[in-house]
N, C-alpha and C positions, 0 to 999 in steps of 0.2 A: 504494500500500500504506500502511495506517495506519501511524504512527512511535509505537511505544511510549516510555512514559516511567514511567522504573522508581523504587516510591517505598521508601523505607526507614521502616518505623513500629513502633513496640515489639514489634507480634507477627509482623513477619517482613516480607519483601521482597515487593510488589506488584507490579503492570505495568497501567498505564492508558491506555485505548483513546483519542482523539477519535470519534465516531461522526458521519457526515457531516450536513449539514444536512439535507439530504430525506430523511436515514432515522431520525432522531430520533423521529419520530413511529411510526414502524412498531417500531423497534428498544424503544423507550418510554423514555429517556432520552441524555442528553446524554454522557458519558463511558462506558465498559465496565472497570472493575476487578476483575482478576481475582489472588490468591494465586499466586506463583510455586513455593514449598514446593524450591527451592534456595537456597546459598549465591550471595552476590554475587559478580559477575565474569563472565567469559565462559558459565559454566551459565546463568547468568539470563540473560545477551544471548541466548545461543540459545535458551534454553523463549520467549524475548517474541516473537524472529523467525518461531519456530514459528508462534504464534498470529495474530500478524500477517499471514501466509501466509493461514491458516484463515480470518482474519477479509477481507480482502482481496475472494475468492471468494466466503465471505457475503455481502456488499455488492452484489458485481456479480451476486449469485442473487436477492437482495431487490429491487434496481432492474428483472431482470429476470421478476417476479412469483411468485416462491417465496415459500410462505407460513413463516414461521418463530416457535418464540413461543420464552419466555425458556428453557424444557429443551432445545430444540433448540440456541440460543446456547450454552449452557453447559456441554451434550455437547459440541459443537464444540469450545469452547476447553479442555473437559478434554482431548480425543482428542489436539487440536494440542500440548499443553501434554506429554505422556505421546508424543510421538513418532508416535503413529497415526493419520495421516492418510489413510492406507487403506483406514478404514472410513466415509470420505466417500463418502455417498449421496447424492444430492439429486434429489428427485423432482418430476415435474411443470413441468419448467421449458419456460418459451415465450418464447424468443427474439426480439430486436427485426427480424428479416427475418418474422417470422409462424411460424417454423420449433417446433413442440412434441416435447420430448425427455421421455418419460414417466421415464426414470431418468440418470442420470449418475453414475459411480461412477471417483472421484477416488484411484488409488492409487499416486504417485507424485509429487515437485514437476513433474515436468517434464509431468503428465499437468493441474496445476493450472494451470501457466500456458498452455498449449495451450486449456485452457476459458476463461481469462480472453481469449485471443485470440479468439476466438470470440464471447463477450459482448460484445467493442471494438468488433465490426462492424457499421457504421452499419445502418440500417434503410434498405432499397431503398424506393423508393415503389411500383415495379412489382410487390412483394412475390408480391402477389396473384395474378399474373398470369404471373410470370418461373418457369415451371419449373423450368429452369436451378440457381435459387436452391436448393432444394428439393434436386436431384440434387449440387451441391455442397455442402452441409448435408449429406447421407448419406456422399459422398466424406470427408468431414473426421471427421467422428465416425467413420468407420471406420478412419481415419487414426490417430486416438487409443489405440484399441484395441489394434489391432496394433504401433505404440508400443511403449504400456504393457507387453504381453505380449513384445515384443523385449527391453525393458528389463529388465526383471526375471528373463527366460532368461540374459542375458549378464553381466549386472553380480552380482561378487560380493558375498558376503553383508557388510554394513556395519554396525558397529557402533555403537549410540548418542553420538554425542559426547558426550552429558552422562555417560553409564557411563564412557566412557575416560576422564572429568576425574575424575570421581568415584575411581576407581582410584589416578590419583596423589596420595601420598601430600602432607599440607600444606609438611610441610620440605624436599619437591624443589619443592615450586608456588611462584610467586614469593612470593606473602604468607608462606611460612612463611620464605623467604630475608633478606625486606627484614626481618623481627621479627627474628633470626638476627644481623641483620646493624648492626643499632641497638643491641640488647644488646649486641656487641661495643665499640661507638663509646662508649657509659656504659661500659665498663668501663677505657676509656682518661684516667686522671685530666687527662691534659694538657687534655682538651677543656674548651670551654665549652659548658652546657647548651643555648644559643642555638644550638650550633654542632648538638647534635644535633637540637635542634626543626627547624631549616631543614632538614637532612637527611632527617626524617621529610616534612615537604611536598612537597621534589623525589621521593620516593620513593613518594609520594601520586599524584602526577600519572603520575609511569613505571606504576605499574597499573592505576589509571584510563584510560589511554590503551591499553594491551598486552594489558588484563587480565589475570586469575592462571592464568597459564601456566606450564607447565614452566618453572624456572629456567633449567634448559641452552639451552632453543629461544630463548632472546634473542638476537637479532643483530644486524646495522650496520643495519638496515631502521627496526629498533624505537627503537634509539637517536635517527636520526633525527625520527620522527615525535616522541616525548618530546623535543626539540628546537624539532621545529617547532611543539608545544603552548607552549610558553613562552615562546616569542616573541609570542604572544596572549593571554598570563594575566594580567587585567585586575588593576589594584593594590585590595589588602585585599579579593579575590575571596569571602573566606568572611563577611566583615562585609556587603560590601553586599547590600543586598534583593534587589535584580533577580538578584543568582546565589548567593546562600544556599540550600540546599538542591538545589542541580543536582549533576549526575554531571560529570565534568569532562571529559568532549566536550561532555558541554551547555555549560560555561563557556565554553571553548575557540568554540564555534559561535557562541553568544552574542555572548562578544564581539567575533569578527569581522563579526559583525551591525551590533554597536557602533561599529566601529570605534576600539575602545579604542586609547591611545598604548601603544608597544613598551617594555616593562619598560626599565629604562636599561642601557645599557652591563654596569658589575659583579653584576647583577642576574643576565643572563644566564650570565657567570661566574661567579658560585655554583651555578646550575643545573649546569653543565660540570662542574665541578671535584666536585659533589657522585655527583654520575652516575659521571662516574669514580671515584670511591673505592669506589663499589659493584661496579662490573663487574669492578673490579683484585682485591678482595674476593672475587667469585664467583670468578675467572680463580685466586685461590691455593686457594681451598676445592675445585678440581676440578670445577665445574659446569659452565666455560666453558674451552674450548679456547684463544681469545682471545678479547684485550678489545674489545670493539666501539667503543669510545669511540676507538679508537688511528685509526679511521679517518674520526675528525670531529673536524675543523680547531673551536678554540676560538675562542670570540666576539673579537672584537678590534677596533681603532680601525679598520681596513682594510674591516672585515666589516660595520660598522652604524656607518653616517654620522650619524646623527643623533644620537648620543651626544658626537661631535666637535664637533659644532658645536654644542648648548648649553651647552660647558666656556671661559665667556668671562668675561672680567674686565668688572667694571661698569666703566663709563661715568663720567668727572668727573660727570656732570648726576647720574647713579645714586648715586653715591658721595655727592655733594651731599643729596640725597633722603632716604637711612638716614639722615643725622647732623642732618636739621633738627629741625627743631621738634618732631616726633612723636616722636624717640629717645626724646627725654629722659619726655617721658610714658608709651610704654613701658615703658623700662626703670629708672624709677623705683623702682621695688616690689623685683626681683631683681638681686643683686649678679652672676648670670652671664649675665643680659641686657645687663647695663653696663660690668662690667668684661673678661668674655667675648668680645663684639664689637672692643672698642677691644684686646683684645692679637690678635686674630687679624687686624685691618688693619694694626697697628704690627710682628708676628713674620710673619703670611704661618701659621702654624701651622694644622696642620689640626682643626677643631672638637671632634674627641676629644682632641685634644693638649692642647687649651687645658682642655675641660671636664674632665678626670682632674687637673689639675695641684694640688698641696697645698701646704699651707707649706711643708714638708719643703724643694719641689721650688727655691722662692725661696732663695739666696741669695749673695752677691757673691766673684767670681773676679777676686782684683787690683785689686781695690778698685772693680771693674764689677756692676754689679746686674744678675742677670738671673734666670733660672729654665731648666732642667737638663727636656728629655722623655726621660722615661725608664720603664721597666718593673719597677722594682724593688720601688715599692711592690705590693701585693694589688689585683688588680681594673685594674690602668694596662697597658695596650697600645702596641705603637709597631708601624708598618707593615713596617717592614725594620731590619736591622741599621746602614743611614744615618741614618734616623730620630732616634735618640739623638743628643743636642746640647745646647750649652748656647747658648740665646738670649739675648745681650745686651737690656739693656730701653731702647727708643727715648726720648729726653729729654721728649715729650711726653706719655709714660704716666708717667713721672715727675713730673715737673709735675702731673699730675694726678690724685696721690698714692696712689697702689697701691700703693706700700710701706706706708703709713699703714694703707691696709685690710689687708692681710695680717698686720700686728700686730692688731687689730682681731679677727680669725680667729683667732690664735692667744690672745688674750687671752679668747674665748668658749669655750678648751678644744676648739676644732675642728681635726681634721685636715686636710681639704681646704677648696679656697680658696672652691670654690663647692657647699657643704653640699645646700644644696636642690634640686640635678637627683640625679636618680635614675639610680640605674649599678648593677652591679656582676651576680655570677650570669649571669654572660655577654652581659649588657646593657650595651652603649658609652654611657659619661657623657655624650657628647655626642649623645645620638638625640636629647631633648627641645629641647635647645638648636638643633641643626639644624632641626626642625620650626617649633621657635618662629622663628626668626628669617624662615624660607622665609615664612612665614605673616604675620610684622608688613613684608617688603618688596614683598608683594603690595597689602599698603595702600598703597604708595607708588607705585605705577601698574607694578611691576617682575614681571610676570607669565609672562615665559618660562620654558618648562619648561627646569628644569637650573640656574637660579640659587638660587644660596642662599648658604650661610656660606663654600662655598669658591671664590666671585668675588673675596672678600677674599683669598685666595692669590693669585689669579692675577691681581688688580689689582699688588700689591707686588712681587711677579717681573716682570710686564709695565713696569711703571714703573721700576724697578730696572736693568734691561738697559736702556732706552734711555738714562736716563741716565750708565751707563756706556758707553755705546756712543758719548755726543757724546763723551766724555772719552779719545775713543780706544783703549779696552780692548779687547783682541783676543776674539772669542768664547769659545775655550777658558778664558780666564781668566774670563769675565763668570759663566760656567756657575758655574766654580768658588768664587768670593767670594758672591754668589748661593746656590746649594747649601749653603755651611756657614752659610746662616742656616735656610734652610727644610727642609733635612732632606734632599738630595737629592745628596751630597758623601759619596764614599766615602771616609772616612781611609784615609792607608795603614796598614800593622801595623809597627811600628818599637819596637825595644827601650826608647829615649827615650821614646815616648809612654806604656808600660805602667808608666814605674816615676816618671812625675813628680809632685814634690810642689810645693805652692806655697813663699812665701816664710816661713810657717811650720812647716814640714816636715811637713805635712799630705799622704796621698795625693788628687791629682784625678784622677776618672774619664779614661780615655783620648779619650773623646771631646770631652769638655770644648774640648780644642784650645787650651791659654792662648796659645801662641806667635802664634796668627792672633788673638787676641781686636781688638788694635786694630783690625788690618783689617776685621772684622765690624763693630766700633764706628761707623768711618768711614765703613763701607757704608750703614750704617740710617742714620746721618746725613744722607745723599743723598736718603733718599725723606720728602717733604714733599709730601701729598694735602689737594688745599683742600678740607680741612673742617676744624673747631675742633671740639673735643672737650667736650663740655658738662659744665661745672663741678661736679665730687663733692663732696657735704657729707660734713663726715665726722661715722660714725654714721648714717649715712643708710639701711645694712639692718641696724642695730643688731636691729630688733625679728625679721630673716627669721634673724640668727645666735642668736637668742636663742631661738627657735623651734627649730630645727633641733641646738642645743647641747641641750635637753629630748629632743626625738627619739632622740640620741645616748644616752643618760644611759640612757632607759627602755629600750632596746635590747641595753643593757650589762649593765642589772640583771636584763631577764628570761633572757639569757644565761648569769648565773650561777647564776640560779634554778633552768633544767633539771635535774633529777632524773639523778644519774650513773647510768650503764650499770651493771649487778649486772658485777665481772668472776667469771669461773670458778672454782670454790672447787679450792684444791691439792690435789694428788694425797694421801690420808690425812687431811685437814684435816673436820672437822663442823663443821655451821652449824645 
């Protein structure tokens, strides 16, 4: 049977045939396009199926010497298109056994593929000659008939699937849910815009996959299968060529064709977690009994191995490699190529941690220099409530004067330390910085999928524990001095910790931790990674702060420029 493939164009939803190679000629072209005159979704899958059907039959009528021109075609795939295949006639056909049927009338599926069986049957050679052939060619066409005429005594009257979709209304069909159901998520200020755009895409794929079916008729079936679609959804799907413009089983099919690599790990759990928030959504709005999702186990380290095993700490040779020669040419130009990299092997901090951090976030506890992750300014994220910390700064970033540059920043009138990556509007400061760096340690022959900025975590944790481990430090302990650098140490809650101030009766954040600061001090102390840190001129992204202090400036001024809101004239007041 031909596989339709359905195109979306300004004036409405298509369906395109393949026409086989030796019927090109007969048929008089290459493709068959025909108007679907439905909405997208399961109506259109079924008006193409229809026709498909129709057209199937045609083929194996054409091969077998039925004369057809293009009004014939075009009846066909109207009738097929419109449900009516019952008024499938086909006259004159001669069969590959020698056998001539002067009419054939096709009105039911089950009466169509009964003829397609028939067409299948090889050509006897004894054609000619085998009676037989001849008396069982009468047997089976009589077969047909009566069939048909059983079929249609017994089976009751059925109504158009495209009328019963057409009937339900759009705000019970899923597309009028998931719309329904997005507007609700904007209207939740907590959220981040990014957060609803991903939500729109998983929610893209669940009807793509389902199509727009009843809301209520969703269940653990469908969940599934929207599961196992994204496990194969190829990365920047709508960007690249070879699946721009597909239906997303096309994608989905594609790219197991492909063989595309499996999204990673948290990839899939935003799929999960997104899925659920919908079906929890449907399940309070009354459309769903339960949630379907209760009955699928979420992606996890147990579930997909290969997630595990690309979350490895470089290699001394690796770690060797980012810091030669090519760093410094790199990252010559941007202060969060340079200074960026070197606090995320020196803290272990994770890429967004390092890339949001601002003046503000620098400055000294006890006469310790460090810098505080935290959520307080606009636009800064932290993973969990451990997260929050104050990181001592390793004598080597020191040395290699990052105090100097953040006066430097602060003397340009800049907020943050690394002005030039792009954040905010639900965008992590650190997307670009992560890219870029995945991207300059590929030059460096470092090409397994999964490495990138946070092998530098897991180099300094890795290296950290064994060297407390020669030193005899029992594992619970190693976690824990460890933890309060990286983020991974849950304080306890204690009345002391909320109300402490430093030596000049300043409040400090509770997480801060002054009382452990030596210990953290003495920790970083311990991790020394042979590399040398390639010498910072200072002034040396003078002209990228000076750039980016303009940017700020015009920003600020079209800001104030915006034309205020008219408010509401007072009750009795004229204007």
């Amino acid at each position: 049977m031909p596989k339709p493939l359905l195109l979306s164009r300004p004036s409405g939803l298509y369906v395109r045939f393949l026409v086989p190679t030796d019927l090109r000629a007969v048929v008089g072209s290459r493709f068959l396009v025909r108007a679907l005159h439905v909405p997208s979704g399961d109506a259109a899958r079924l008006v193409a199926a229809h026709m498909a059907v129709a057209l199937s039959v045609m083929f194996k009528a054409l091969r077998a010497g039925k004369k057809m021109d293009d009004t014939d075609i075009a009846e066909l795939l109207r009738k097929a298109a419109n449900g009516d295949l019952q008024d499938l006639i086909l006259k004159g056909v001669k069969l590959s056994d020698g056998t001539s049927m002067e009419e054939v009338r096709i009105d039911t599926p089950q009466d169509a593929t009964m003829f397609a069986e028939i067409l299948r049957r090889p050509a006897s050679r004894k054609a000619a000659v085998d009676e037989g052939a001849h008396e069982r060619g009468e047997r089976r066409r009589e077969q047909m008939r009566q069939s048909s005429a059983r079929l249609q005594a017994q089976a009751p009257p059925q109504e158009d699937p495209i009328s019963v979709l057409a009937r339900v209304p759009r705000k019970k069909r899923l597309s009028g849910a998931i719309a329904r159901h997005l507007r609700a998520l904007k209207h939740l200020r907590r959220l981040e815009p990014n957060t609803i755009m991903e939500s729109r895409h998983t929610l893209r794929i669940l009807l793509g996959v389902v199509g727009d079916m009843p809301a209520s008729s969703l269940n653990v079936d469908h969940a599934r299968e929207v599961m196992a679609a994204v496990e194969h959804w190829p990365k920047n799907a709508t960007q690249v060529p070879d699946y721009r413009g597909l239906s997303v089983k096309e994608i989905v099919r594609l790219s197991k064709e492909n063989k595309e690599p499996r999204p990673a790990l948290r990839t899939l759990k935003k799929h999960w977690d997104r899925l659920n928030v919908f079906t929890t959504w449907l399940t309070k709005q009354g459309l769903l009994q339960h949630n379907p999702m209760g009955a699928i186990e979420q992606p996890s380290e147990h579930t997909i191995d290969a997630e595990a095993e690309s979350r490895r700490p470089f290699s001394h040779e690796e770690l060797k490699a980012v810091f030669g020669p090519a760093f410094s040419r790199w990252a010559a130009k941007w202060p969060h190529r340079y200074w960026g990299v070197v606090l995320g092997l020196y803290s272990g901090a994770r890429v967004a941690e390092v890339a949001q951090l601002s003046v503000a976030d620098v400055l000294f506890v006890e006469d310790v220099p460090g810098y505080v992750i935290t959520h307080k300014i606009k636009g800064n994220k932290v993973k969990n409530p451990s997260s929050k910390r104050f990181v001592p700064m390793a004598q080597p970033v020191i040395d290699a004067g990052f105090l100097g540059y953040v006066e430097e920043v602060r003397a340009a009138g800049l907020t943050r330390l690394f002005p030039n990556l792009p954040g905010g509007n639900g965008l992590s400061y650190g997307r670009q910085l992560s890219r870029q760096f995945s991207a300059f340690i590929k030059t460096q022959g470092i090409d397994e999928p999964g490495m990138g900025f946070h092998a530098l975590r897991h180099y300094l944790v890795t290296h950290l524990d064994r060297t407390l481990q020669a030193q005899r430090m029992k594992l619970g302990d190693r976690n824990e001095a460890i933890g309060r650098i990286t983020g991974h140490y849950k304080i306890p809650d204690t009345t002391l910790r909320n109300t402490y101030v430093d030596e000049r009766g300043l409040p400090i954040p509770s997480f801060v931790e002054p009382e452990t600061l030596s210990e953290r001090v003495a920790t970083l102390a311990l991790f020394s990674p042979p590399v040398e840190i390639p010498a910072y001129i200072p002034g040396q992204f003078a002209g990228q702060l000076k750039e980016a202090a303009a940017k700020k400036r015009r920003a600020e001024r079209q800001e104030t420029e915006k034309p205020k809101a008219k408010s509401a004239p007072k009750p009795g007041v004229r204007r």
